[in-house]
Structure formats: C-alpha cells, structure tokens
ChimeraX commands (.cxc) that place a marker at each C-alpha (Angstrom):
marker #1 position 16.85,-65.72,-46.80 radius 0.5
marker #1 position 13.98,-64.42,-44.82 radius 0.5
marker #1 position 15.41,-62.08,-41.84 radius 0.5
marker #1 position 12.79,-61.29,-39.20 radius 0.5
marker #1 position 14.24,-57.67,-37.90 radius 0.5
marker #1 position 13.84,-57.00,-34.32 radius 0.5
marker #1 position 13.63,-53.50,-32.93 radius 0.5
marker #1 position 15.49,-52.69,-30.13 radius 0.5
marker #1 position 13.72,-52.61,-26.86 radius 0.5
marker #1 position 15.36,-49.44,-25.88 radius 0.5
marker #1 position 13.99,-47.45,-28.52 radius 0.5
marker #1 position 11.43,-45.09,-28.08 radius 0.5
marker #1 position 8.51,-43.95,-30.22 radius 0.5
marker #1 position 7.73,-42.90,-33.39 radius 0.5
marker #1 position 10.31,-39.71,-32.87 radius 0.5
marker #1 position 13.03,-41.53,-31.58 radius 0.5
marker #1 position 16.68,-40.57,-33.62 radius 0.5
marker #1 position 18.30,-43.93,-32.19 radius 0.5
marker #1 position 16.42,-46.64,-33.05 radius 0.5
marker #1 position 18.16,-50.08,-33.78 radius 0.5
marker #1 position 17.08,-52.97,-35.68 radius 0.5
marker #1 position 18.78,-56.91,-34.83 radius 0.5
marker #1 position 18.37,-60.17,-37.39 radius 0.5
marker #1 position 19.69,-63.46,-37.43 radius 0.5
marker #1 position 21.74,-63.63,-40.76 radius 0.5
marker #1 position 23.30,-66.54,-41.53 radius 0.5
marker #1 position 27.05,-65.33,-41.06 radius 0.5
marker #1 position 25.73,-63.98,-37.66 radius 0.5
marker #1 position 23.63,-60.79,-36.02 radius 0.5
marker #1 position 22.54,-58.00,-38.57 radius 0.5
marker #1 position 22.49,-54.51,-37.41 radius 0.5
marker #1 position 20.43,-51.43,-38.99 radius 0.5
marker #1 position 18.71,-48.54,-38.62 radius 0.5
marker #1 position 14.78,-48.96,-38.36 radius 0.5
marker #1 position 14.22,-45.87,-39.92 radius 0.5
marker #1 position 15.89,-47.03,-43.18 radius 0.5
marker #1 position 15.00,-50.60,-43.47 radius 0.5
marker #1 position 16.16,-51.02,-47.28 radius 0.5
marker #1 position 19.41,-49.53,-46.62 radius 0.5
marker #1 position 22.70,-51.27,-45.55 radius 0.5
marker #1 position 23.07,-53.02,-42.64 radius 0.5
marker #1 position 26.05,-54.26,-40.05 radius 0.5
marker #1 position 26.90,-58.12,-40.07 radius 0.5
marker #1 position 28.71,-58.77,-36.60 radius 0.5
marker #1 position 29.65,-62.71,-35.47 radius 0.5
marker #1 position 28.28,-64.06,-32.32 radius 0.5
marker #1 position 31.60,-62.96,-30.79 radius 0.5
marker #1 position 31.66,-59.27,-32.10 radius 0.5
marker #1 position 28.17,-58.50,-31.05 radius 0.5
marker #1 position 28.88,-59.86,-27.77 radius 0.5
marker #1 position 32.07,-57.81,-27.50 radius 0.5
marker #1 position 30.00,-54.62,-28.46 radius 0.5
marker #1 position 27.02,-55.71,-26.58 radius 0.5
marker #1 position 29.83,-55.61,-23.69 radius 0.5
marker #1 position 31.66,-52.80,-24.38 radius 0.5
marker #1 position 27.73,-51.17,-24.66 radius 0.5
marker #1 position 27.29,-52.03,-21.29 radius 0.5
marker #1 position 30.76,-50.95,-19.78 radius 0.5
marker #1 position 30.43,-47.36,-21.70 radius 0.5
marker #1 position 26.90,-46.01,-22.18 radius 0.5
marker #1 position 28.18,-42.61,-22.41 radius 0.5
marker #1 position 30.31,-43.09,-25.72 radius 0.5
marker #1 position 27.47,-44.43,-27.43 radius 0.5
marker #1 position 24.86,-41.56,-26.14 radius 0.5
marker link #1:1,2 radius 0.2
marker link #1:2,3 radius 0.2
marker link #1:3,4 radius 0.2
marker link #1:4,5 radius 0.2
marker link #1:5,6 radius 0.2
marker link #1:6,7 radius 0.2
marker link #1:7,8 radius 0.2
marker link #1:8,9 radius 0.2
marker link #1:9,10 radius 0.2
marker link #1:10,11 radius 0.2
marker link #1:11,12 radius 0.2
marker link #1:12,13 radius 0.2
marker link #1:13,14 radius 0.2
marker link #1:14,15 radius 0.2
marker link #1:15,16 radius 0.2
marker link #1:16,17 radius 0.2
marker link #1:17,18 radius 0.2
marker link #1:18,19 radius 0.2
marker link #1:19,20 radius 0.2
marker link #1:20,21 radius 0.2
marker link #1:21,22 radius 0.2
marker link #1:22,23 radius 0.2
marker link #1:23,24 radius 0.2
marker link #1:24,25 radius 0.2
marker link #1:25,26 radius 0.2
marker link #1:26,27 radius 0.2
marker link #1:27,28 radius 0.2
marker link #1:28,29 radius 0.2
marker link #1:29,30 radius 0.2
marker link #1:30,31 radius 0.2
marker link #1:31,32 radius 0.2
marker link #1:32,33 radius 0.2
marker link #1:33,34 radius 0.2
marker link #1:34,35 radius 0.2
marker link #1:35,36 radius 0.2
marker link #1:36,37 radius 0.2
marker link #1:37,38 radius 0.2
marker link #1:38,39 radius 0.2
marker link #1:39,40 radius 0.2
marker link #1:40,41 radius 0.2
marker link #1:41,42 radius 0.2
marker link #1:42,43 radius 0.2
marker link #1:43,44 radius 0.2
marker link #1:44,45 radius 0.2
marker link #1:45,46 radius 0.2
marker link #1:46,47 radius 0.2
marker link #1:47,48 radius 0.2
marker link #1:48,49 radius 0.2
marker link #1:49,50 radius 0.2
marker link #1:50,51 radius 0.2
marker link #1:51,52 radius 0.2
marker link #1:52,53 radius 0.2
marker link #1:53,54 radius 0.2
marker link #1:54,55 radius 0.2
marker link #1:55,56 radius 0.2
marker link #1:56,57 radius 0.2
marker link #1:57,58 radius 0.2
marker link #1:58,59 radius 0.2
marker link #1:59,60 radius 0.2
marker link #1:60,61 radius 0.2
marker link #1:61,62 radius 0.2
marker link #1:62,63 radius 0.2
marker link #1:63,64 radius 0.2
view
C-alpha cells in the first residue's frame, strides 16, 4: 500500500520540534512524526482520531 503522508498544517518550518504527519491506512488514519518518516507510526480508527482530534480541541494546553 501506497500512503500519501500529509503534514500537519499547524506545523511550522524547517525548525519546528512538533511536526505531525496524517495517512489514510487501510485500518484507518496513520500518525507520525515528519522528522522520522521510516520510523513507527500511530494507527487510530475513524472514531479514535476523531475522539483525539476532539479532545485536541477541548485541551490545547495538555498537548503544548
């Protein structure tokens, strides 16, 4: 399977420490970290990621 990664559109430049990578896998949304694309990622289903994606929204200062 060919993923197309995504970078997050709230990550910054070339220096940013927190930048975020999304794919459509076929059990649901990959997560990883764009500055280590060969290394392991997160697989979250449609529900999880929406439930983080959520909980993202509710508290941004946890995940700061």
């Amino acid at each position: 399977m060919n993923v197309q990664w995504r970078k997050s559109t709230h990550s910054g430049g070339v220096d940013d420490q927190h930048c975020v990578e999304l794919g459509r896998l076929s059990p649901g949304i990959g997560l990883r970290d764009s500055k280590d694309p060969a290394g392991a990622h997160l697989t979250l289903t449609p529900t999880e990621f929406a439930a983080l994606i959520t909980d993202l929204k509710k508290h941004p200062e946890l995940y700061a």
